[in-house]
C-alpha positions in Angstrom: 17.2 6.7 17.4 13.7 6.6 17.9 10.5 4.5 15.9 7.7 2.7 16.5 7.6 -0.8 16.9 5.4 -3.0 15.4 3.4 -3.3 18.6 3.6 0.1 19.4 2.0 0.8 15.9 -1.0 -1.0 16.4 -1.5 -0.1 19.8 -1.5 3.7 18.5 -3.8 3.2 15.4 -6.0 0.8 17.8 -6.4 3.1 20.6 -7.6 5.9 18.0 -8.8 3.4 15.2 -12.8 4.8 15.5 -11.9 8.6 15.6 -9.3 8.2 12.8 -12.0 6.3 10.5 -14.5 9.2 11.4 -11.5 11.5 9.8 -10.9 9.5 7.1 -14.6 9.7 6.0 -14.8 13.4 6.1 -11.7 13.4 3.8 -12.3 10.6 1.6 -15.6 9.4 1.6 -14.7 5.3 1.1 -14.8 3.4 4.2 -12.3 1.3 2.4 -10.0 3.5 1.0 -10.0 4.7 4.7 -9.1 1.4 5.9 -6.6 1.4 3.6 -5.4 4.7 4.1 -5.2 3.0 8.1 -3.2 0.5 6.5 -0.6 2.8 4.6 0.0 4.5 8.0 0.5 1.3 9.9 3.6 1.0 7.4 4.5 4.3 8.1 4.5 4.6 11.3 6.9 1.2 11.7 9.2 2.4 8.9 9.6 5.6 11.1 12.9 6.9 12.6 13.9 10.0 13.9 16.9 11.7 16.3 14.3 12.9 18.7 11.2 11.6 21.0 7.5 12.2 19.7 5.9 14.1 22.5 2.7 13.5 21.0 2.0 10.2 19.4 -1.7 11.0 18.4 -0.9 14.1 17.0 1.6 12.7 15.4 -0.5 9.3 14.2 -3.5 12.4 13.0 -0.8 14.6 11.1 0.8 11.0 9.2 -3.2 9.8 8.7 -4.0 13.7 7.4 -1.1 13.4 5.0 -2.1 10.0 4.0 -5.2 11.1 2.6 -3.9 14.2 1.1 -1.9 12.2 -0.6 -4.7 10.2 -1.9 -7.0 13.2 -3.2 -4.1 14.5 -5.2 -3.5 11.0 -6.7 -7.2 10.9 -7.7 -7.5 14.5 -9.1 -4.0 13.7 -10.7 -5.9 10.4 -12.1 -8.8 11.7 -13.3 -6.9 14.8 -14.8 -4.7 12.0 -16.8 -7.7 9.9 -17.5 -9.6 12.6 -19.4 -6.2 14.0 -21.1 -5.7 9.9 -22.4 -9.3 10.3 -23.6 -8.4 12.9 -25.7 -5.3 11.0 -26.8 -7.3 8.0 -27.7 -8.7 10.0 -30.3 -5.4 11.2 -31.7 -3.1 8.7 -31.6 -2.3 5.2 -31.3 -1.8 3.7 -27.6 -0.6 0.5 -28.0 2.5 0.2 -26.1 6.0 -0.6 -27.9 7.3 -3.9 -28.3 10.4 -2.9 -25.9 7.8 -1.5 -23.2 5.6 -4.6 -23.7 8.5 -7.0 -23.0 9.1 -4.9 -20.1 6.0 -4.9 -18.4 6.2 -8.7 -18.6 9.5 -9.0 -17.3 8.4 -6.8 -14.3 5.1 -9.1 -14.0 7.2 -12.6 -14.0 9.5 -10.3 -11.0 6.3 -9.8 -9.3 4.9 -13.7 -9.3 8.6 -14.9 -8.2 8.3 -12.5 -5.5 4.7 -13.0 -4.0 5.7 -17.2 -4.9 8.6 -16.5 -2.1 5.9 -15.2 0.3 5.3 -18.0 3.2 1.5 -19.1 2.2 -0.9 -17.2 4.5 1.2 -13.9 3.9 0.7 -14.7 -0.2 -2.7 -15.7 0.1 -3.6 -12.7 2.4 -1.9 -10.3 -0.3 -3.5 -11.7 -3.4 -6.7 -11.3 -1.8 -6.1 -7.5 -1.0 -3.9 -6.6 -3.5 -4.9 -8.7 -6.9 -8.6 -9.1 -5.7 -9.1 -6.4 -3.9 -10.7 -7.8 -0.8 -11.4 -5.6 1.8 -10.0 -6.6 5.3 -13.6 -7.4 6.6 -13.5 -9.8 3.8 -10.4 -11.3 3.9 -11.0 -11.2 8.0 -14.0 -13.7 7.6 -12.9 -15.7 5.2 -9.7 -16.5 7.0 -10.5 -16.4 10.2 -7.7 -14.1 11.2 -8.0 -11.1 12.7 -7.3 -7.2 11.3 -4.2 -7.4 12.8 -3.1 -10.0 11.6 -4.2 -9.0 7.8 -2.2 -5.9 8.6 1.0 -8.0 9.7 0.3 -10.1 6.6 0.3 -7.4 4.0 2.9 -5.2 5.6 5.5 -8.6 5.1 3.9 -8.9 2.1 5.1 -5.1 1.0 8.2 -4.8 2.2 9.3 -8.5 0.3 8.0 -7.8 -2.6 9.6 -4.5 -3.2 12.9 -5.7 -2.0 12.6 -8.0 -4.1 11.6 -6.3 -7.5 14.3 -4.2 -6.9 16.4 -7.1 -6.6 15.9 -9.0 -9.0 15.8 -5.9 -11.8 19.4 -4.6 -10.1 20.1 -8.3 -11.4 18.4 -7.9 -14.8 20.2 -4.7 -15.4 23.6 -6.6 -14.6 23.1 -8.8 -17.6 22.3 -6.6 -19.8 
């Protein structure tokens, strides 16, 4: 079986980092949702497996990073499709969630907190920054004094816990119901 180690990964992505930025841009215009997009394919790339060799690793990286941010536009245009459809709603009908989907939400936000609360303290503090303040890695970077890398590292752990996790602990929830 064949994948991509966590070192191989960022070797890859750093070898081509500056040409797949450039990329990005044309595609998505946000230096940070292309840094993020970087990010997503960091993941990607060391969740990958396959029966056979890639010949081509950059090709390969381009055709995971080109996907990437297909994937974005299509979530936007899907977004901002649903955003004016709820704007039309808004004028017909009531949007204030149910009392079972309200108890719902906060049982999946007290899941999330005993997640990230497992995460050792630099991995936690790294995610909240990214994920819940929405730091940029340039940010979080200087503030921390850690290296790109490392962020990546940080919020890749950060991932994969927390949606082990959620599922988890709602497998459990469903169990005692």
């Amino acid at each position: 079986m064949f994948g991509f180690s966590q070192d191989d990964a960022t070797t890859l992505l750093e070898s081509h980092r500056d040409e797949l930025l450039g990329f990005l841009l044309n595609r998505v215009s946000c230096p940070d949702i292309a840094a993020d997009i970087l990010q997503d394919a960091y993941f990607r790339l060391t969740q990958f497996e396959s029966h056979s060799q890639i010949n081509n690793p950059r090709a390969f990286l381009y055709k995971v990073v080109g996907n990437l941010a297909i994937d974005h536009l299509r979530k936007t245009n899907r977004e901002q499709t649903r955003h004016a459809d709820e704007d039309e709603l808004l004028n017909h009908a009531d949007a204030t969630p149910s009392l079972e989907r309200q108890l719902y939400s906060q049982q999946q936000l007290a899941h999330l907190k005993q997640a990230v609360s497992e995460l050792p303290p630099r991995c936690r503090e790294v995610f909240i920054l990214h994920k819940f303040k929405h730091y940029p890695y340039s940010q979080i970077m200087r503030e921390l004094g850690i290296s790109e890398n490392t962020v990546l590292k940080h919020i890749v752990k950060a991932m994969e816990h927390c949606r082990r996790r959620m599922r988890e602990l709602e497998a459990d929830n469903r169990h005692e119901l």
